[in-house]
N, C-alpha and C positions, 0 to 999 in steps of 0.2 A: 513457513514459520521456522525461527532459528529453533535449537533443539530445548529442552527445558532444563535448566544447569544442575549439577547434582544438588549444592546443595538448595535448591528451591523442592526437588524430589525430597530428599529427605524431612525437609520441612515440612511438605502436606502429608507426608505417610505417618510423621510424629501425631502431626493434627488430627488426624484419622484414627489413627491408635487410641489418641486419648477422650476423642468423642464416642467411640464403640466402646469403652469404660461404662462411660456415663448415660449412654442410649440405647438401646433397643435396637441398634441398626438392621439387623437382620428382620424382626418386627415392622422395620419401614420406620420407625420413632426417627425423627430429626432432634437436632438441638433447639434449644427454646430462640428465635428471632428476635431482638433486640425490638422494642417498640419505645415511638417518643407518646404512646398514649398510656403508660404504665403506671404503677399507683406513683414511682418516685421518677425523678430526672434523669436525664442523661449524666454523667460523671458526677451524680449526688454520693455520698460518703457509702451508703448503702450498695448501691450498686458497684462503686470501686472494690471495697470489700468483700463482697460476693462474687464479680470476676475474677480474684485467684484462686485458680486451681488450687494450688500446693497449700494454701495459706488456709483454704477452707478445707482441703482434706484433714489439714492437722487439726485443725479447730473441729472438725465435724466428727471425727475420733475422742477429743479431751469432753467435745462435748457430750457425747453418748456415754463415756465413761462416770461422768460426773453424773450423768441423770440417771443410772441403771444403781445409784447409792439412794435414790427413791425410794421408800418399798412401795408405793405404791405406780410410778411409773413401772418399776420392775417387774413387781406381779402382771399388770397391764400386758409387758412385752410375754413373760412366763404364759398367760394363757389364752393370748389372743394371736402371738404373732408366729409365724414359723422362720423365723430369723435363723434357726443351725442349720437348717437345709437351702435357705433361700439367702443370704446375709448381701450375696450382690444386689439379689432384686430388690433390695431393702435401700440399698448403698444409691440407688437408681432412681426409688422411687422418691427419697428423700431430696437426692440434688434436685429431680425434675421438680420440685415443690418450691425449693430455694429458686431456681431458676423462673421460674413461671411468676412469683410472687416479687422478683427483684426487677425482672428485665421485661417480660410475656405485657400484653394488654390489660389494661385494667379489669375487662371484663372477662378474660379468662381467670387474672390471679382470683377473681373474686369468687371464680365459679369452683377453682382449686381450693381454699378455704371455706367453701360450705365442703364440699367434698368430703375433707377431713374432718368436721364438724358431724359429718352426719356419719362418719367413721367411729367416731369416741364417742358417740351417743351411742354405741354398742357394745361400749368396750367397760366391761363392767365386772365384780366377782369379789371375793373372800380373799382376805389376806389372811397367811398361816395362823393367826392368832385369831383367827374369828370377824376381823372387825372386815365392814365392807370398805370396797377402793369403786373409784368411776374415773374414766380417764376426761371425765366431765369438769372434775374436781377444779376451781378456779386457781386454787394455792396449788397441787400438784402442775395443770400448765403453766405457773409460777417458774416452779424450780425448772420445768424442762424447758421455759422459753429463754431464762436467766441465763442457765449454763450454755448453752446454745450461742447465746449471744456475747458473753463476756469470750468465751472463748475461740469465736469466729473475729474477734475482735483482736483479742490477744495475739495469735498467729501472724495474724494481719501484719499488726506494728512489729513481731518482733521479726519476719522475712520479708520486708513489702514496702514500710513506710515508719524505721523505728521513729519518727520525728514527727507523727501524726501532732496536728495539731489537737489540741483538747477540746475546740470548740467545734472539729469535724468529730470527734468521740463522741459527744453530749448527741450531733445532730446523727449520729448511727445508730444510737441507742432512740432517739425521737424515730425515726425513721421507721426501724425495726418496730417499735411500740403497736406500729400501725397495724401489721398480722396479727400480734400477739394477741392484742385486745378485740380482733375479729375474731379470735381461736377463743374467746373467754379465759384467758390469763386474769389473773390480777392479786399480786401486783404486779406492776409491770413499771421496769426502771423509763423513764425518759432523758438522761444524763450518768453522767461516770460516778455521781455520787449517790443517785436513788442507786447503781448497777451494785456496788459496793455494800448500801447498806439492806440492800434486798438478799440480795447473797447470804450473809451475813446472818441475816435474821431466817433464813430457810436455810440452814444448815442442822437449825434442830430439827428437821421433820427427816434426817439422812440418818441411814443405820447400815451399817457393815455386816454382811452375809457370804453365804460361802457359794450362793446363786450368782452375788453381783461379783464376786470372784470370778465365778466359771464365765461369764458372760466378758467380762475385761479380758480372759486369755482369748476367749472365739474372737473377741473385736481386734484383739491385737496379734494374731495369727491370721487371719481371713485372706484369701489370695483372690483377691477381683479377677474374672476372667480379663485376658488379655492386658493386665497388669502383671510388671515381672517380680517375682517375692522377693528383689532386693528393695524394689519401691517400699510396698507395705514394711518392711522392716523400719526402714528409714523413717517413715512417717510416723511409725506409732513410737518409735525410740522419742521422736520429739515432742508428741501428744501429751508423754507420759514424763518428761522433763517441762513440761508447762503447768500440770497436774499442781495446785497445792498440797502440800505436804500433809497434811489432813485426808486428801482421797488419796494419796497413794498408799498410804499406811491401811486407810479401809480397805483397799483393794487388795492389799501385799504386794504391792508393784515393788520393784528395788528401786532407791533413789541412784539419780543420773549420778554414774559417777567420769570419770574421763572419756568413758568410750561415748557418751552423749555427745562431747566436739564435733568428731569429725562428722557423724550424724547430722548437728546441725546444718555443719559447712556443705557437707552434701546434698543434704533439703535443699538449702538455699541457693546451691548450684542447678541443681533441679525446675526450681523455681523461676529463676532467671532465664532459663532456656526456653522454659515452657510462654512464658509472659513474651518472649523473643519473637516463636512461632505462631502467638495467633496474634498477635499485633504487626507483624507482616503483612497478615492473613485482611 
């Protein structure tokens, strides 16, 4: 057999690289196998948006950021989760959830969503003020399935497909709906204008603290094993330039000012390269 050309090496060791990010490799965890028995389609709107890497890190960033201005998802994370010591295995177990529920067999995503279901049925406690939280709460998986989603969205169109049509938007959001309302969400947007005015109307239940401060610096400093810390730089510089100007303000994030460009142009270089090697693949 001829020999294997550099750059086809280079290419599976990128690949390799960015799967040991995302799995357990040493563990034995593989990546999640594409199945045509899934809860959605092959190249359904869902599924194309959750195949980018770069587009769902940043969005899976704006979106953690946005939900931890919860007090009650926040508390949730404060005393259930060990996120400062563990924040890869968190980073891990979340994509595998995305992954499993977008691409895996219907009867695994199904088996993944009680999973977590029977997760948050224990995930329970006092907020600083006395009043109780439950990560049961329908309006709290509200705001966390909303921001989640508008923002895996947002990333999407703005490195991937700014020309998305509006009528694949509506159907990402229908699509998505479909977990949400298995997780007890509600409400839950099905189109770009319930996404909007959901948003919207659960931005009163959001309160600015010095917790969901500390928590925005750990998420946006975090160094994923075998990710190099000019990545995460890059990524979270653009999370937080997609941020509305309402959470960055809660957060005290600076607003983007020039040095956000070359950030973006670098994502987006990043992006293109990554979409290169596994579509070879």
């Amino acid at each position: 057999m001829p020999p294997t050309p550099l750059s086809e090496r280079l290419r599976l060791k990128l690949v390799e690289r960015v799967r040991g990010v995302f799995n357990d490799v040493e563990g034995g965890q593989k990546p999640v196998p594409p199945s045509d028995e899934a809860l959605f389609e092959r190249d359904s709107p869902i599924r194309m948006v959750h195949a980018d890497i770069v587009a769902m890190m940043v969005g899976g960033i704006r979106g953690l950021l946005l939900q931890m201005l919860h007090p009650h998802a926040l508390q949730g994370v404060l005393d259930h989760s060990n996120f400062r010591s563990d924040m890869h295995g968190r980073l891990r177990r979340t994509a595998r959830f995305i992954a499993v529920t977008s691409f895996g067999h219907r009867d695994d995503a199904m088996d993944a969503i009680e999973r977590v279901n029977r997760i948050h049925a224990r995930v329970s406690g006092t907020l600083p003020d006395g009043s109780p939280y439950s990560a049961t709460d329908p309006r709290t998986l509200a705001w966390v399935h909303v921001a989640e989603a508008t923002s895996f969205l947002a990333a999407y169109i703005r490195h991937v497909k700014p020309d998305m049509h509006g009528a694949e938007q509506d159907e990402y959001y229908r699509q998505f709906a479909l977990v949400a309302h298995a997780l007890g969400a509600d409400p839950v947007p099905e189109n770009r204008r319930e996404a909007e005015t959901i948003f919207r109307d659960l931005r009163a239940d959001l309160t600015s603290s010095s917790a969901a401060r500390e928590i925005a610096q750990l998420v946006l400093t975090q160094r994923p094993e075998g990710s190099p810390p000019a990545v995460q730089t890059l990524l979270g510089a653009e999370a937080v330039a997609l941020l509305p100007p309402f959470a960055r303000s809660m957060l005290g994030l600076d607003r983007p000012g020039l040095a956000a460009i070359p950030a973006r142009a670098a994502t987006w270089g990043m992006g293109k390269t990554l979409r290169w090697a596994f579509r070879q693949g």
